[in-house]
C-alpha positions, 0 to 999 in steps of 0.5 A: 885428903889434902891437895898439895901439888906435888913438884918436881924439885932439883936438889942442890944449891948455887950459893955464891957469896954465901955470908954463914951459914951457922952449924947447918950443912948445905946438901946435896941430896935429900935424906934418906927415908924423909917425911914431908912435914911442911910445903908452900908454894905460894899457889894461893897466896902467902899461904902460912907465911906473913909479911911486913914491908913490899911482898908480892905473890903469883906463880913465880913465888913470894917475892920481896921487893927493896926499900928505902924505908922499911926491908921486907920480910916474910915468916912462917907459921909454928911448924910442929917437929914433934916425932921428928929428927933429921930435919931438912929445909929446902927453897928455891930463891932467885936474887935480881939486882942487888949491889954491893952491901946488899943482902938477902937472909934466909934463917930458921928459929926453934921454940920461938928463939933467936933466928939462926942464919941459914944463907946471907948473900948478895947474888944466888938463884936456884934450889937451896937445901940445909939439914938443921942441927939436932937441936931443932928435932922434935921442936918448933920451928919457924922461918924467915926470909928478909932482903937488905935492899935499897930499891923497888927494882931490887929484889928476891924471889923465893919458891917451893919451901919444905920442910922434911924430916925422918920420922923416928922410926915410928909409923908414918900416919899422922899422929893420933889424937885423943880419939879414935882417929878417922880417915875422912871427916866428911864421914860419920866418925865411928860412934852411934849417938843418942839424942836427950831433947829433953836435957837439962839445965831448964829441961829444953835442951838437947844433948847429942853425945857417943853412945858408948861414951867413955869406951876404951877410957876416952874422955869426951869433948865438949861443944856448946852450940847455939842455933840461929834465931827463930830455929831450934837444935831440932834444925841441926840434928844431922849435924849435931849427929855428925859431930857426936859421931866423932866423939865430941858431946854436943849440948844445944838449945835455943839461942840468945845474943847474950852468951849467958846459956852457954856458961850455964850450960857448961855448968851442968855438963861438969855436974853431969860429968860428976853425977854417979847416975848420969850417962856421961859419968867422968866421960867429959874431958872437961879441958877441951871445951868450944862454943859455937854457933850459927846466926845469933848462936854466933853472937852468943859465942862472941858475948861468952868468948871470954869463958876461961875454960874454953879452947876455941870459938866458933861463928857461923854466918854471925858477925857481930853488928858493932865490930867488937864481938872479937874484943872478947875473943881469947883463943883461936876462933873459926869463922864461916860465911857465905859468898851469898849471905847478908851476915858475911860483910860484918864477918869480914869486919869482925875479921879485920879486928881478931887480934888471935889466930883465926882462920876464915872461909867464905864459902861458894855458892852458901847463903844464910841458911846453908852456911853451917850444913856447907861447912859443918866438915870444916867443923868437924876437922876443927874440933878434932884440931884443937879439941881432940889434939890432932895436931898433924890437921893445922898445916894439912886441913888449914894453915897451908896453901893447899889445904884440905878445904881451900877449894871450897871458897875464899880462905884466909888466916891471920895471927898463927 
C-alpha cells in the first residue's frame, strides 16, 4: 500500500579522509536476502527526520548548510528492528567546501544510547553503506547526520537513506498484530458487526462491536467516540461499522465539550467486560483504549485526554478554541482537517502547541461535514497502529515520506 519510490542505487562508498568508523564495515555490495526496513528520500520534505540549526530539503535531498553559531543536524525517528538481524544502512552524501578542521558525521544509535560514528570526514561524495554490529539487530535504531562547518557556503548533502536487514528467516509479511490482519484498510476488515443503539450508561448510547467478539481468543480494543454537535452516532453508522469491522468496540453517543461522557463510558465498557451476561464478556482488551471525535467530539477528546488509561487521542476537524486543548494530551494524538473547513486554523494552532507525537493531515477537497468520512481509512490504520500493535503501519502508513496516506493532502508530524 505504500507509495515509495523505488531508486536505482550504486552500492559502494568514495570515503576519503575517513575519520572512524567504529566496529561497522563499509560494503560494497548489499547483503544477500535483505528486507527494506526503512527508506527516505526527502521527496516530501524531512519526511522521519528532525533538524536543528540551517537544514533545507528539494530534489537534491536534505542538505545542511555551515554556521557560525550553531551546527546543523538532522535525526530520524525510532526505526523498529524488531525480527531483524544483519542490519545495513545506506546513504548518498555529497560534501562541498569544507576546510581543514571541518567535518561532517553520520552516526547511529540503538535503544536511544550513546551515537556511535559511522563516518567523520571532511571530503566524500557518493553512495555509503555500513553493515551494524550484532548489537544493533532486533533493536531500536536511530540516525543522525551532523556537519562541523563555519560558513553558510559550506555544506552536506545527504540523500536516498535505507535501512535493510535480513529477516531472521521468519515470513517476509509485515508482523502481525493482535488481530486478524488485513491486506486493505480501506476495506470492511473481517468481522460482521452488531449495532446496541440503545446502550447503556444512560440507555442512549450505541455500541458498535464484532459479531463473534472474542473468537479465536481475541481481546477487542476499544474506541470512545464523540459526534459532532447537533448530530448523533446515527450520523456515523458506516463508519462506526467500519471500525467495528476491524475488530475494535466502538461505543458513542452524543457529545458535549466537557470529556466527562467518555470516562464514564469507558466505566461501563470494564463492567460490561466483567459482567457474566454481557456479550463482550472478558472480550475487552481493557489496555488499548482511544478516545476520539469529530467536531465537539474532538473537544470532549481533548478535555478527558488526560484519562490514564488511554493509549491514544483522536481530533477530527475540532480545534480547541483556546489553544490549550493539547496541554492535556499525553499519548500520541491523530489529527485531521480539511483544506475547506473553518475549524482547521485552530487545528494548525493546536498543532503548533502538541509537545507529543502527533501526526496531522489536512485533507484536499474536505469541508467541516466531510472531514471524518474522508479520513476515516486513516483512522482505521491508526487504530490498528497503536491499538492493536501493528507496528510495521508507523514507517509504511505514516512516519515516512511516502506514506500510505500522504497523497491525500497536506501531512506533517512532530515529536516521534
Amino acid at each position: 500500500m505504500t507509495h515509495i519510490s523505488r531508486r536505482l542505487r550504486a552500492w559502494g562508498a568514495s570515503a576519503t579522509g575517513v575519520i572512524s568508523l567504529a566496529a561497522v564495515g563499509l560494503l560494497a555490495t548489499p547483503a544477500s536476502a535483505a528486507t527494506e526496513v526503512y527508506r527516505e528520500d526527502f521527496s516530501g520534505g524531512l519526511g522521519t527526520f528532525t533538524a536543528s540549526g540551517s537544514v533545507s530539503t528539494g530534489t537534491y535531498g536534505a542538505r545542511l548548510s555551515g554556521s557560525l553559531f550553531s551546527d546543523p543536524s538532522m535525526t530520524s525517528t525510532a526505526i523498529d528492528l524488531k525480527g531483524y538481524s544483519g542490519v545495513t544502512v545506506s546513504y548518498t552524501r555529497a560534501a562541498s567546501g569544507l576546510d581543514l578542521g571541518e567535518s561532517f558525521t553520520a552516526a547511529y544509535s540503538v535503544d536511544g544510547g550513546s551515537y556511535t560514528t559511522l563516518e567523520s570526514t571532511r571530503t566524500a561524495s557518493g553512495a555509503a553503506a555500513f553493515r551494524l554490529p550484532a548489537r544493533a539487530d532486533g533493536r531500536t535504531l536511530r540516525l543522525r547526520f551532523s556537519l562541523d562547518a563555519n560558513s553558510a557556503l559550506e555544506s552536506l548533502t545527504v540523500d536516498d537513506v535505507l535501512v535493510e536487514a535480513e529477516n531472521d528467516g521468519g515470513p517476509t509479511d509485515p508482523p502481525a498484530g493482535s488481530l486478524p490482519p488485513v491486506d486493505d484498510v480501506t476495506e470492511p476488515g473481517p468481522y460482521g458487526v452488531t449495532v446496541d443503539s440503545t446502550a447503556d450508561p444512560d440507555g442512549d448510547g450505541w455500541l458498535v462491536y464484532p459479531a463473534n467478539a472474542g473468537q479465536n481468543g481475541v481481546d477487542h480494543p476499544i474506541l470512545v467516540w464523540g459526534p459532532g454537535a447537533g448530530s448523533g452516532p446515527g450520523d456515523y453508522e458506516d463508519m462506526l461499522r467500519l471500525w467495528a469491522s476491524h475488530g475494535f468496540v466502538v461505543y458513542s453517543e452524543v457529545s458535549s465539550s466537557s470529556g466527562d461522557y467518555m470516562v464514564d463510558a469507558l466505566d461501563w465498557l470494564e463492567d460490561e467486560n466483567a459482567r457474566p451476561s454481557s456479550p463482550l464478556h472478558q472480550d475487552l482488551d481493557l489496555a488499548e483504549v482511544a478516545f476520539g471525535g469529530h467536531s465537539r467530539g474532538s473537544l470532549g477528546t481533548f478535555d478527558a485526554a488526560g484519562e490514564p488509561r488511554l493509549e491514544t487521542t483522536i481530533h477530527v476537524a475540532g480545534g480547541s478554541f483556546d489553544g490549550n486543548g493539547p496541554d492535556r494530551l499525553r499519548n500520541p494524538a491523530l489529527y485531521i482537517g480539511g483544506d475547506e473547513d473553518f475549524a482547521t486554523a485552530n487545528m494548525e494552532r493546536d498543532y503548533t502547541n502538541t509537545d507529543v507525537p502527533v501526526w496531522f493531515n489536512v485533507l484536499d477537497g474536505t469541508d467541516h461535514v466531510y472531514a471524518t468520512r474522508n479520513g476515516r481509512h486513516i483512522i482505521t490504520a491508526w487504530l490498528r497502529w497503536h491499538l492493536a500493535d501493528e507496528e510495521f503501519r508507523r514507517t509504511e502508513d505514516f512516519l515516512s515520506g511516502a506514506c500510505t496516506f500522504c497523497d491525500l493532502g497536506e501531512v506533517r508530524y512532530k515529536n516521534w
